[in-house]
C-alpha positions in Angstrom: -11.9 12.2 -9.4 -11.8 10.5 -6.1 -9.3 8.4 -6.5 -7.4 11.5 -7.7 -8.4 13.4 -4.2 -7.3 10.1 -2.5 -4.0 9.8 -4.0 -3.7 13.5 -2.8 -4.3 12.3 0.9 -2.2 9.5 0.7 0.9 11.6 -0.3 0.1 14.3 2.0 -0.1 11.4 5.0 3.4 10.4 3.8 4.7 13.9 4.3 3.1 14.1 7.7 4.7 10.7 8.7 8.0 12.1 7.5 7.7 14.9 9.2 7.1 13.6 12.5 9.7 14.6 15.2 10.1 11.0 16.1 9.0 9.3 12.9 8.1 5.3 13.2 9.6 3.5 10.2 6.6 1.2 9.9 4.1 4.7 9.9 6.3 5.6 7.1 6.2 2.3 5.6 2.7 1.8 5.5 1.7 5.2 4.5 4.5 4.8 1.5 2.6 1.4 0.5 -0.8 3.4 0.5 0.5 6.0 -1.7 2.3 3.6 -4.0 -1.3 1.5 -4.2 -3.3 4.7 -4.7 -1.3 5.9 -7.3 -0.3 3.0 -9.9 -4.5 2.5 -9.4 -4.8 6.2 -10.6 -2.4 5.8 -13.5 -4.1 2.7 -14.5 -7.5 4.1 -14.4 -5.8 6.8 -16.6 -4.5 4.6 -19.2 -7.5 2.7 -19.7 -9.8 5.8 -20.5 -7.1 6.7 -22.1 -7.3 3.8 -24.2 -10.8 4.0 -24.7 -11.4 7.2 -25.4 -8.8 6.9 -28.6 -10.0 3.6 -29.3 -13.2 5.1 -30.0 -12.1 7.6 -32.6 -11.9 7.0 -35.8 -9.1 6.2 -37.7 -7.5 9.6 -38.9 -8.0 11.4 -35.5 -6.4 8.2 -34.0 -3.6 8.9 -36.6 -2.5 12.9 -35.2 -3.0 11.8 -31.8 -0.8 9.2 -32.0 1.7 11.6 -34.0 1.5 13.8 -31.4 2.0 11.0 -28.5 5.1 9.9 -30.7 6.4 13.5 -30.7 5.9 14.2 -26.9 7.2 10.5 -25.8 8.7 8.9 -28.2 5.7 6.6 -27.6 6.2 3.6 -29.8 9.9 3.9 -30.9 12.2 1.3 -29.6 15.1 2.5 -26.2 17.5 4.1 -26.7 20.8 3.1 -25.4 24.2 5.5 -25.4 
């Protein structure tokens, strides 16, 4: 949860250093990095609980949650390219 609230901050301090009347390319910068950092973390954190909360399951409720992945991603099927 706090990394979600700090991920929140971080974009809301990249807003504020974009909209500064005289905005400083390396406030911008920096804050970008922040945000970038904060967020892969978040979506990492994600994935793993993710990943261990369906690891955990057994194997027939693994089974429709991964049919239902598969339907709203296409999770697990190979690119497609036109």
């Amino acid at each position: 949860k706090s990394l979600r609230q700090a991920v929140r901050a971080s974009r809301q301090a990249l807003r504020d250093a974009l909209n500064e009347t005289d905005i400083d390319p390396s406030s911008v910068e920096a804050a970008l990095s922040k945000h970038i950092e904060l967020s892969n973390a978040y979506k990492s954190a994600s994935q793993r609980a993710l990943v261990d909360t369906i690891t955990s399951m057994p194997a027939e409720d693994r089974q429709h949650i991964m049919k239902r992945l598969r339907r709203a991603t296409r999770f697990g099927e190979p690119p497609h390219h036109d």
